[in-house]
LOVO-439138 format. One line per 8 residues: number of its first residue (from 1); their letters; for each residue z, y, x negated of C-alpha. Coordinates in steps of 0.2 Angstrom, whole numbers, always signed. Layout:
<sites>
NUM) a) Z:Y:X  ...
</sites>
This chain:
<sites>
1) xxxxxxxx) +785:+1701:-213  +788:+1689:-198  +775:+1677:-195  +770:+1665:-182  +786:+1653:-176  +776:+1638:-177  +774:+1641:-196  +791:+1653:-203
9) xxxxxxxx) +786:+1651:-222  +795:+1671:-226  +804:+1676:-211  +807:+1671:-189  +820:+1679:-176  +833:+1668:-169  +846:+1670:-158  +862:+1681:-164
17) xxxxxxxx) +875:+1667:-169  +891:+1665:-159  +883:+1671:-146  +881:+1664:-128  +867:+1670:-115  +867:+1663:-96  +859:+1667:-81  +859:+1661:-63
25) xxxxxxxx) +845:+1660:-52  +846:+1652:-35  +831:+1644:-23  +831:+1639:-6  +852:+1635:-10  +848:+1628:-28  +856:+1637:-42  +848:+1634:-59
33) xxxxxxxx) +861:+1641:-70  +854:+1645:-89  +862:+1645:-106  +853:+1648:-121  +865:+1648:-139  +858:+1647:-157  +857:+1632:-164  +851:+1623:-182
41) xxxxxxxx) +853:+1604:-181  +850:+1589:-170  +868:+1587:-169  +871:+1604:-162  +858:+1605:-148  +864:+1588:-145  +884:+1597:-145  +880:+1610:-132
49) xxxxxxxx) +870:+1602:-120  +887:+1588:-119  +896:+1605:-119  +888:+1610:-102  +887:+1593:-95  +907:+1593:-98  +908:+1610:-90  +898:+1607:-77
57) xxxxxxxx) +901:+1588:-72  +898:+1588:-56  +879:+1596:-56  +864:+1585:-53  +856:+1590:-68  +855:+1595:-84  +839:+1599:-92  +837:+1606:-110
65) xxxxxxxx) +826:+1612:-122  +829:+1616:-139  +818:+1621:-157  +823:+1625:-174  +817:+1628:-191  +815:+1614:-203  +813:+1618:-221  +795:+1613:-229
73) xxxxxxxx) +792:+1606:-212  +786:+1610:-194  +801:+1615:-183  +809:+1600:-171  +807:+1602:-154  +814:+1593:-141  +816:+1594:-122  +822:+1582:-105
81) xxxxxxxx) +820:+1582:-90  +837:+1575:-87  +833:+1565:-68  +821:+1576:-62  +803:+1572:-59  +794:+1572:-77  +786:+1587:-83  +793:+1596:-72
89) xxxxxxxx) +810:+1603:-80  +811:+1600:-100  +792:+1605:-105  +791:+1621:-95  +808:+1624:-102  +801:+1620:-122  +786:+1630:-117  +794:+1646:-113
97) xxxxxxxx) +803:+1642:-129  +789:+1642:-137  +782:+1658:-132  +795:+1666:-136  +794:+1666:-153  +812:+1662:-157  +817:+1647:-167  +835:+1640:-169
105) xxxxxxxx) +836:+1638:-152  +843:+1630:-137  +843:+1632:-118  +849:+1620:-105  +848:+1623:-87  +862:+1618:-75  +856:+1612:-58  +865:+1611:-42
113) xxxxxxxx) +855:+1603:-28  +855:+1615:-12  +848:+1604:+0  +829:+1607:+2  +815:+1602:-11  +808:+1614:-20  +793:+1600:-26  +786:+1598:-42
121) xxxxxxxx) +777:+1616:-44  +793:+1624:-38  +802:+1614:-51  +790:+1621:-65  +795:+1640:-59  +813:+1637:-58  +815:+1631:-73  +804:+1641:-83
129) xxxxxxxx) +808:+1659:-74  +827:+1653:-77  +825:+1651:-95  +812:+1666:-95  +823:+1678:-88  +838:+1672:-99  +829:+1676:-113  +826:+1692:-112
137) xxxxxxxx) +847:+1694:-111  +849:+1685:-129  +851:+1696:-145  +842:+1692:-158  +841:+1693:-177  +827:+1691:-190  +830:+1677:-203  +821:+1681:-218
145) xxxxxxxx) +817:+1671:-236  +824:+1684:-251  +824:+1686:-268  +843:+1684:-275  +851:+1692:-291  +869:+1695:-298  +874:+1712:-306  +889:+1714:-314
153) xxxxxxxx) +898:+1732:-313  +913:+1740:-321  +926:+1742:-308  +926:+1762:-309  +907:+1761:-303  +904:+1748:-293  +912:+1754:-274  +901:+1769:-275
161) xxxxxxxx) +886:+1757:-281  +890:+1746:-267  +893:+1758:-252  +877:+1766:-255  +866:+1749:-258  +874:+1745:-240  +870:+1761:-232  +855:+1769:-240
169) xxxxxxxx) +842:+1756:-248  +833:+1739:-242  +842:+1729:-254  +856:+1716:-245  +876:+1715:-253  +877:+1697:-248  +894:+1699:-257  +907:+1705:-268
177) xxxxxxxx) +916:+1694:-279  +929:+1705:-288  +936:+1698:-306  +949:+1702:-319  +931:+1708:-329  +924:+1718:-313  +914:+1715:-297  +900:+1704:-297
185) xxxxxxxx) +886:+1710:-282  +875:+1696:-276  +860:+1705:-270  +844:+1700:-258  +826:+1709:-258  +810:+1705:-251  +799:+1697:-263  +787:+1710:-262
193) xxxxxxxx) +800:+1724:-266  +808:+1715:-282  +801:+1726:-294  +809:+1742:-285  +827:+1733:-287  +828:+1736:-308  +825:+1756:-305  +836:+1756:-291
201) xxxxxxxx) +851:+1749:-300  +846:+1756:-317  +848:+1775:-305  +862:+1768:-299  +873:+1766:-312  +864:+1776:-325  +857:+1759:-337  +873:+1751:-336
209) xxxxxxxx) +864:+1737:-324  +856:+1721:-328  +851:+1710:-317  +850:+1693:-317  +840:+1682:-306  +847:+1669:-295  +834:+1661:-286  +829:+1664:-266
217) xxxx) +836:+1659:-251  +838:+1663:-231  +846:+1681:-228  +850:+1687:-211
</sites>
């Protein structure tokens, strides 16, 4: 069941990958211009927010924000004000981030200066209702810790045993792996659930199932 972002022990929401989000919002002539993208590592929030300073070279400012899920650990999270007054750009940006719930994120914020100061509390609105809006464009996915196992199935079975695994039940094909002896099914269910999986397959394939177990890991 999800739990609270701060502390993902069996499952959070993150942003869809390969996706990109943006949204514009402009201020007495300034345009704060918003991207938010999935991200897992220092070294790819670090990536996109050169990205966008290499897209958008000729902006004032490019403030950013980013958190993501550390294994065993609390999630990283970082932000900057880039040039602009501190406190004023990168923490409202995190904190938005934050309330969101969403981890394995990034959002930076492209500023072009119109002209008039906004000061520092029309700073603070900017850039949190730039990212606050933006958010509420990004898809997102639950990321969840499950329970893996392998079945092996005779090729004359195992389409049918897959189709309806992937259509009809909670349990997760992560994937197919077809040999000269059959197809081998790597499976994911929710710990709570596990038990359930051995009647399944057992109705499935009328006993000719057995599972083996294959530790846990992340499922999407």
């Amino acid at each position: 069941m999800p739990t609270d972002a701060t502390n993902p022990t069996n499952s959070y929401r993150r942003p869809a990958a390969h996706h990109e989000t943006t949204y514009t919002l402009e201020i007495k002539r300034s345009k704060f211009i918003t991207f938010i993208t999935r991200i897992e590592t220092e070294a790819q929030a670090r990536d996109f927010i050169s990205d966008l300073k290499n897209r958008y070279p000729d902006a004032r400012h490019h403030c950013s924000a980013y958190i993501y899920h550390v294994d065993g650990a609390n999630p990283v999270e970082r932000s900057s004000d880039d040039g602009e007054p501190s406190g004023t750009a990168g923490t409202p940006m995190l904190d938005v981030l934050r309330g969101s719930g969403l981890l394995d994120i990034a959002a930076v914020t492209v500023r072009y200066f119109g002209g008039i100061k906004l000061g520092a509390g029309g700073l603070v609105h900017a850039y949190s209702d730039s990212v606050l809006t933006c958010l509420t464009h990004v898809s997102t996915v639950t990321r969840s810790r499950k329970e893996l196992y392998l079945v092996e199935l005779p090729f004359d079975i195992a389409g049918r045993v897959e189709a309806t695994l992937r259509t009809t039940t909670d349990i997760t094909v992560i994937a197919a792996d077809y040999t000269a002896a059959g197809v081998t099914l790597t499976l994911a269910t929710d710990p709570e659930t596990s038990e359930q999986l051995n009647g399944t397959m057992s109705a499935l394939t009328a006993g000719q199932a057995t599972l083996i177990a294959a530790g846990t890991d992340w499922v999407e």
